[in-house]
N, C-alpha and C positions, 0 to 999 in steps of 0.2 A: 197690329193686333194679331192674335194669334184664336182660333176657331177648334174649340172643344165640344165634343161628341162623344159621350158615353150612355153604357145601357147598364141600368142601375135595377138590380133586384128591388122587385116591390119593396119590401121591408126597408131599403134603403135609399127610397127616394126622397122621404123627408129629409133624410139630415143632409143630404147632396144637395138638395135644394136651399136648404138654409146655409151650407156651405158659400155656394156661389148667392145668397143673395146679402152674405154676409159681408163681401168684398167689394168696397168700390168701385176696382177694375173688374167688374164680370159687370157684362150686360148684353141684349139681347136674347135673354133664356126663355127659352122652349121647353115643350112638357108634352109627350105626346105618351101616354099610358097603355101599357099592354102591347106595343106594335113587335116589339124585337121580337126576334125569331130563335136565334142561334146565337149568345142567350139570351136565356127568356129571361125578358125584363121589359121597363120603361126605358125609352128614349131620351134623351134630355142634350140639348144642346146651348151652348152661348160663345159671345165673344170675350175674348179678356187680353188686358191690354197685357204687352210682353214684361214688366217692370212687377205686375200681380202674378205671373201664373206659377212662378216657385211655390210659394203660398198656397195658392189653391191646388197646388197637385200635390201637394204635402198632406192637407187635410183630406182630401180624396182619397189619395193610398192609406189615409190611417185609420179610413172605415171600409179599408180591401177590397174597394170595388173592382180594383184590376184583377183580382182572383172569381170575384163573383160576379162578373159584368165584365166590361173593357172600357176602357179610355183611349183616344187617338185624340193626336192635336197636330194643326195644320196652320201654313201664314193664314191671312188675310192678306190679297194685297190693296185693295182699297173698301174704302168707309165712308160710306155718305151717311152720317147722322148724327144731331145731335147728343143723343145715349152714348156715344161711341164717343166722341169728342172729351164726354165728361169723365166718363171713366179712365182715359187713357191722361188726363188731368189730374184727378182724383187719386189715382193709382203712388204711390211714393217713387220718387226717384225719376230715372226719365228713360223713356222705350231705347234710346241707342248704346245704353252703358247694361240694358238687362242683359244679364248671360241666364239662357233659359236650360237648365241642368238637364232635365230628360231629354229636352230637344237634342242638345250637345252630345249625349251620353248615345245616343239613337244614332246620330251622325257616323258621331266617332266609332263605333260597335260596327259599321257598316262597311267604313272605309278601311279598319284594322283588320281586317282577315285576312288571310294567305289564300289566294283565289287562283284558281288559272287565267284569268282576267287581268289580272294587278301582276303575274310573271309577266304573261304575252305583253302586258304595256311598257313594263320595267325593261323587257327583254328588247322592245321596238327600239326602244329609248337610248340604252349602251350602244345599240347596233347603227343609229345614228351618229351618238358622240363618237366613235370610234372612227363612220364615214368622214365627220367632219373635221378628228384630229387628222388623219390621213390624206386628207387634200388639204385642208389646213383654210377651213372654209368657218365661220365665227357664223355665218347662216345657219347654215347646218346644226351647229351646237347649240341654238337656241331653238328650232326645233326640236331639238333632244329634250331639251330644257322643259318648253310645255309640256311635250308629251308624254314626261317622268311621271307617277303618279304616286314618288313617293312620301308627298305630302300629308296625306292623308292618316297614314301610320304614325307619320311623325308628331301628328297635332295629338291622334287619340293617346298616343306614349307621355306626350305632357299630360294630356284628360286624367291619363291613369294614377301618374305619379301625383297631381295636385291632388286626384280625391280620395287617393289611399286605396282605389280601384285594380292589386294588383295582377286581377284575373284580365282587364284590357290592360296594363301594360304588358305582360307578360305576349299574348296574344300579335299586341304590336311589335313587340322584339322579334318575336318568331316572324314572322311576315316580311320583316327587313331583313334579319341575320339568314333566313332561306334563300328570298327569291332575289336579293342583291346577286351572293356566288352563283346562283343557276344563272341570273343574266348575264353574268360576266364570263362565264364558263362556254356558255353557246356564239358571246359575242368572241371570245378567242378563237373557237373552234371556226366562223365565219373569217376571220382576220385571216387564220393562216390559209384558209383555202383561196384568200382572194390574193394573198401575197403571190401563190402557187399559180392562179391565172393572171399575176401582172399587172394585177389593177390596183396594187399596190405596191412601191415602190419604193418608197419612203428607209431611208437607209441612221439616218440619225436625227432622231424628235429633236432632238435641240436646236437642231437647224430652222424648224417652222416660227412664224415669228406672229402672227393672227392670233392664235388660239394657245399660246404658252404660258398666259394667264391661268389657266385650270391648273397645273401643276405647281405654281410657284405658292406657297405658303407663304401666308406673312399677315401682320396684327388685321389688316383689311380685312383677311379672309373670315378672322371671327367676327368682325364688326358689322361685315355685310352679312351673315349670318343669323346674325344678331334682329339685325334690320330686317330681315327679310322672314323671319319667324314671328318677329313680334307683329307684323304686319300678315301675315296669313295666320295666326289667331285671333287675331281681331276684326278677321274676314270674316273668319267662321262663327264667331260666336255674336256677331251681328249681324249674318248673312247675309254680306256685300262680297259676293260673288268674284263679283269683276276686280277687285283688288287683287284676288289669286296668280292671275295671271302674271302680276307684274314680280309676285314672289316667286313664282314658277325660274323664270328669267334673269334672279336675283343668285338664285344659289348655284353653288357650283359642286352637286351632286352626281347624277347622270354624268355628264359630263368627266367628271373625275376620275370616274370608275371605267369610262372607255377608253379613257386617256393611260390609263395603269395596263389596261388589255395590249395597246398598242405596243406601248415602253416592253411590256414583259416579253411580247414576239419578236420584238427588237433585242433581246437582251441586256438593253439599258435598265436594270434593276433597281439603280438610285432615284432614278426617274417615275418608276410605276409606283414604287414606297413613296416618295413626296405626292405623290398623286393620292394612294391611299389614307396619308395622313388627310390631305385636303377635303376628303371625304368623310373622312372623321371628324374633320374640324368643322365642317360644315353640319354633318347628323344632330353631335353635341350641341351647337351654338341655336339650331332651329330648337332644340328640345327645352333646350334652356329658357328661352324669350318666350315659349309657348306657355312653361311653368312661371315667368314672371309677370306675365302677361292676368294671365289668371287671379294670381295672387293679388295684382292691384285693379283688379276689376270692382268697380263698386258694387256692392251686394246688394241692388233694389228691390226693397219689398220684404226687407228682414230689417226697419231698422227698430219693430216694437221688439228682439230680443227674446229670451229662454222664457220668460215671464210671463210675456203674453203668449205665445205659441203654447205654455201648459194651461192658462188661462182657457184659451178656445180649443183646447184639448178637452176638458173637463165639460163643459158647454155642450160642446159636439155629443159627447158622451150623454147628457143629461137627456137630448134629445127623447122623445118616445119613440121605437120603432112601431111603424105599421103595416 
């Protein structure tokens, strides 16, 4: 279940109230009047199960309490109660197929920025792959692998393209198409200066035989790709966490782009290009299963259609303010 808290202008605490007690996933609602501060308004709190709350934060915004009040929404992670029980029963559809849209949209908006945070990690990250094409160590490169953080950008770029959102995908372009060359650019500038101290050595990549997977292109390369996006959005938009990890370790991003750093100090040019195809092949294939991924998400909690939503449109409206 997921726990909402908003502070609703006097005037519009009646129809928020008959909002949430109009849904049978809302329950435990609270009513504490006059307490908010900043702003001034009514308290109002409850639980609603994840499969209802598209719905009710629909009808929420369409009496603009996020302009005149605010809304935050949080998990639940556990529920002892009957009420709670019924509602998340009651509710259409089932809590592990809900994809909850603001929640997502919050996510995603967070993790898509161009940060000095999201360079330094991207930047750790090549500086890794790079360590590990170079000793030729497949440890190493999966290190690199969790540590990449360019997942993130990648899921909001589908978010964007699925909702016609082109101000976050645009956002997520920029955030990859920047901080990708800064990390690959500091990571060469590191490469040739360890070549220069010796501690690197490495005379022809073709020679390594551990980690020559990253460069080699071929139908796998979009399949696990594939595999490995459709399963880190469905991480995300059912917030199981711990599946990331395994998509982290899946792709052959990070890795790709240290591996092109290498190739190109080396002069092997054919090498660093297969490399950056692989890197491509990989961007595209994540973006793609994140947008299919979406697309065949069942939509719980819309299955009453344009009819009803103008119905309790109309309703809502009728309400009296006080």
């Amino acid at each position: 279940m997921l726990h909402l808290r908003l502070i609703s202008p006097p005037d519009s605490t009646e129809k928020v109230m008959a909002v949430l007690g109009a849904d049978p996933g809302v329950t435990h609602v609270t009513l504490a009047r006059g307490v908010a501060v900043e702003p001034v308004g009514d308290l109002i709190q409850a639980d609603i199960a994840r499969e209802a709350a598209n719905d009710v934060l629909a009808d929420l915004t369409s009496l603009g309490i996020e302009h005149s009040g605010g809304i935050t929404l949080g998990p639940v992670e556990t529920v002892i109660s009957d009420a709670g029980d019924r509602a998340i029963s009651e509710a259409p559809g089932d809590p592990a197929d809900a994809v909850v849209w603001e929640e997502l949209l919050a996510q995603t908006h967070e993790e898509s920025s161009l940060t000095s945070s999201f360079v330094a990690f991207l930047t750790i990250a090549c500086l890794l792959a790079a360590v590990g094409v170079a000793t030729d160590s497949p440890v190493t490169i999966v290190g690199a692998m969790v540590v990449g953080p360019e997942f993130g950008p990648l899921a909001a770029f589908s978010v964007g393209l699925w909702r016609r959102d082109f101000r976050l995908a645009r956002r997520s372009a920029v955030a990859l198409l920047v901080a990708f060359p800064v990390a690959m650019v500091i990571t060469m500038f590191a490469t040739v200066l360890w070549e220069q101290f010796g501690w690197i050595t490495l005379t022809d990549i073709e020679a390594i035989e551990n980690v020559d997977f990253i460069y080699e292109v071929g139908p796998f390369s979009l399949v696990v790709a594939l595999l490995a996006g459709g399963a880190g959005m469905l991480a995300v938009v059912t917030a199981k966490s711990a599946a990331l990890v395994g998509v982290f370790i899946s792709v052959t991003t990070v890795p790709a782009a240290g591996f092109a750093v290498i190739a190109a100090t080396l002069g092997q040019w054919h090498i660093a290009f297969m490399s950056a195809g692989q890197l491509a092949v990989n961007l595209a294939g994540i973006v793609t299963a994140g947008v299919i991924v979406l697309a065949l998400r069942p939509r719980a909690g819309s299955e009453g259609g344009p009819i009803v939503r103008l119905e309790k449109w109309l309703w809502l409206r009728s309400l009296p303010s006080k």
